[in-house]
Each structure stands twice: as C-alpha cells, then as structure tokens.
N, C-alpha and C positions, 0 to 999 in steps of 0.2 A: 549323407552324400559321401561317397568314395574318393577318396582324394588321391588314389594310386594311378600311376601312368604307366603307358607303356613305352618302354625303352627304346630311344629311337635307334634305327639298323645301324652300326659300325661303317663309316665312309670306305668306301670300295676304296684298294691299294691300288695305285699305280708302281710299281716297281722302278718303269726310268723316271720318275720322280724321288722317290721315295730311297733309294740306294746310291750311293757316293760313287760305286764303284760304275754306274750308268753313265755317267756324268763327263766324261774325258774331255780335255782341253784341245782346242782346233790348231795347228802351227808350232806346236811346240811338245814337249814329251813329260809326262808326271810318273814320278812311283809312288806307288799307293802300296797298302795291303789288303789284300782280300781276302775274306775269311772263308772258312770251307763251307759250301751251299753243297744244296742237292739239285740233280737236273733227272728229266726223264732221256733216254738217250738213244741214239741209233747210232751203229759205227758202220764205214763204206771204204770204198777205196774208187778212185777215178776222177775224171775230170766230169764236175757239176753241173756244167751244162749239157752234157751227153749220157753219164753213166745213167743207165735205167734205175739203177740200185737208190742213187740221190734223192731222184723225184720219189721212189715210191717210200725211201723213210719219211720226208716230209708228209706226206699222204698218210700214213702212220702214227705220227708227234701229232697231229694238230689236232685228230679227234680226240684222242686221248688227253689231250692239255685241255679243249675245250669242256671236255665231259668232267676234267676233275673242277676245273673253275664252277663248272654248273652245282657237282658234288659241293663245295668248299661252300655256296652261298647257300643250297637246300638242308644240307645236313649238320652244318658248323656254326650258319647264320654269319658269314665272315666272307665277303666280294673280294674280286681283282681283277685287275685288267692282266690278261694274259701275256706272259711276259714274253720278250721279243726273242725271235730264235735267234743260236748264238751256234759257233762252230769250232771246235777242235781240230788243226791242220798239222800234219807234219809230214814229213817225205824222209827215206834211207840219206838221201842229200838236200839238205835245205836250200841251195840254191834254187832248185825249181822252183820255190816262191818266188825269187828276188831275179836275179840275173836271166837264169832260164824258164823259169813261168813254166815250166812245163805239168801243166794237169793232169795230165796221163799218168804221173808217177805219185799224185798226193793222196794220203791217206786222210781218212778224216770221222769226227764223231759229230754228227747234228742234234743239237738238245735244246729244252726249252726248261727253265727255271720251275724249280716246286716251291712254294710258300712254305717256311719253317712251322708254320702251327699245322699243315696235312701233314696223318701221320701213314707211313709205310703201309700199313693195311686196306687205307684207303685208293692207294695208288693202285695196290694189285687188285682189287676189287674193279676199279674204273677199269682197269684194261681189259681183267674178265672180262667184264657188262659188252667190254664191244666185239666179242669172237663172238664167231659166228658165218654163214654164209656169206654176208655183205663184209666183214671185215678187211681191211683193209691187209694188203699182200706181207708187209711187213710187222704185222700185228707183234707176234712172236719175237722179231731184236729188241724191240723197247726194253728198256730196261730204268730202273729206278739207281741210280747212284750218286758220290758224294766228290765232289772235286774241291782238292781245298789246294788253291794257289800259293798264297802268302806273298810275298811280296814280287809287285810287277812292274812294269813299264809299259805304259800304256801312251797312245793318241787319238785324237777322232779325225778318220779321214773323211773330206766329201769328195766324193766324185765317184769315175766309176772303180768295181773291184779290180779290174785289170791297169788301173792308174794306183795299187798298191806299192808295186814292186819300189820305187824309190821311197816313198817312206821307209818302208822293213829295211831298206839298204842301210839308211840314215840310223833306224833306231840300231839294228842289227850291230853294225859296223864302226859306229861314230858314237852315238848317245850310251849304251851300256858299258863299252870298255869304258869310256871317259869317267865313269860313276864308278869305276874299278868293279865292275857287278859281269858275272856270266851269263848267259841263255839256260834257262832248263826247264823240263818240261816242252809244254807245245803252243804253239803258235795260235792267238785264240783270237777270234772275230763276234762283236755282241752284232749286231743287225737293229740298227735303230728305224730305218724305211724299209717301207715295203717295195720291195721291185716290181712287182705288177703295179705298181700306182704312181712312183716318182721315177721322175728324167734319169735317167745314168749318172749324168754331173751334178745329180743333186743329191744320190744318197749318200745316208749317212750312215760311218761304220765307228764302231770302237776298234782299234786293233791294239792288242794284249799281246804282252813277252812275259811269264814268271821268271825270277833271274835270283840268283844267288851271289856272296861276296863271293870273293878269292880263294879261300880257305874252306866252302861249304860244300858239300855233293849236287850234282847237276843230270841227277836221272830225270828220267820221262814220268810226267804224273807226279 
C-alpha cells in the first residue's frame, strides 16, 4: 500500500485581503509604504463617464486580467481572485480634481494588479491569445509595467466618486504639509466596489497621494 498523497491546491489569493496596502482607514489619513508592483495598463485622457477611449480600455483590461488568472491556475497550479481595478489620475492643473472637478481636462491610466510569481512572458502570451477578429478595440494599449510608489498618503472614501473632491482638499492641502511631506507623482484610486452593483453612497474607494520630505524630488512616476 502506497502511502503517497496528493498535494492539496494552494488557497486562491485574495489581494484586498492579503495586501496592507488594500486596507486604508475610513475618516482619517495613514502613510504607509508601498512597494513597486506590476499592473497591466491602459493610458486615456477625458472625462470617464463619456470619453469612448475609458470604456473601451476597460473592455480591454478585464479579458486580459481574466485570461492571465485562468493562465496562473492551469499553467502554474496557483488561483486569485482578480484583483480590483485601480486608476492613475493627474491633470496639467490639479485643481480640477478638487475645487474644479473638471473631467474634461484629466488624464489618466487604468490598471489591474499582476501577481509577482507571473512572469512577463506570460503576460504577453495572454494578450497574444486574445488578438484576433473578436479582440477587443484596445487590445494593442495594454501594456505590462511596474509602478513603484514608496511612500504614501492614503484614505478610504465611501460614497460617490464625485463626493471626492473635499477629501483630496483635506489630504491635499491640510494632512501632507502638516507631515512636512510634498505631493509627487499622481493621484491614485484602488476601486474596492463594483459600480454596476453598489449604491453610489456606498462604494468604496482607496484614494492614494505618493509624497516626499522636504529636501526630496517630486517628479511624476
């Protein structure tokens, strides 16, 4: 009699469990550090609710996130829960976040998290696999890269996105000089609900600042 077993599957990751940096506090503002990840990526320019360009990256991201997850469990024997889109915002004038809201002028990069054990070849592979006739219009922007923040300012808003703008004021204008710390980099959103599914006043969002002391450089990226 054989007394060998077969190894039971690795527990599927959940990411907003499993990462610190998911995690942000409701009411109040945390620095953390965050370390450099990879994301798959679409870059755009407009306001979200109208630009064509918006909806068709996401249309874009999600087969490609879905297909590498599918990859990661057939080919690596290693599950996830596909991790929640997340967004890059900045504008020539950062008011239109905050005071001027105005959409028309932000720029932005929509991305979805890659698992540090998939490696690069596998990624361009998935996206191969999906050209094609039926492919989706923005097949071609995806792109594989690595964003390494370091240290941030962060909070979790609930309600709707357009009840941001006083937070970003708060963190913006109040919470980072007070830390003696600058803005740099961009304005970052993780997406913990799905808007097709939850109320407006109930989702929930991360918003991200990267920020530097006094004395440190304060480029973009």
């Amino acid at each position: 009699m054989s007394d060998s077993r077969t190894a039971a599957p690795a527990a599927k990751v959940d990411f907003k469990k499993a990462l610190a940096s998911y995690g942000a506090p409701r009411g109040t503002f945390e620095i953390i550090d965050v370390p450099e990840r990879r994301y798959l990526m679409v870059d755009g320019h407009g306001d979200p609710n109208t630009a064509p360009e918006y909806s068709a990256a996401l249309e874009a991201l999600y087969p490609v996130a879905y297909r590498l997850k599918f990859a990661s469990k057939t080919q690596l024997g290693r599950d996830y829960v596909v991790p929640p889109l997340e967004g890059l915002w900045w504008a020539a004038d950062m008011e239109a976040f905050t005071a001027a809201r105005d959409k028309s002028q932000w720029d932005w990069t929509m991305m979805i998290l890659v698992p540090e054990w998939i490696e690069d070849a596998l990624v361009g592979a998935t996206i191969a696999g999906l050209a094609g006739a039926d492919a989706p219009a923005r097949l071609d922007d995806v792109r594989l890269a690595s964003l390494a923040e370091g240290r941030c300012v962060q909070t979790l808003h609930i309600g709707s996105y357009d009840d941001e703008a006083a937070v970003l004021e708060r963190m913006h204008t109040e919470f980072i000089p007070a830390q003696g710390l600058r803005m740099r980099g961009t304005h970052h959103e993780v997406y913990l609900s799905d808007p097709r599914r939850v109320a407006p006043e109930k989702l929930r969002t991360i918003l991200r600042q990267p920020v530097v002391g006094p004395d440190e450089g304060a480029g973009r990226g």
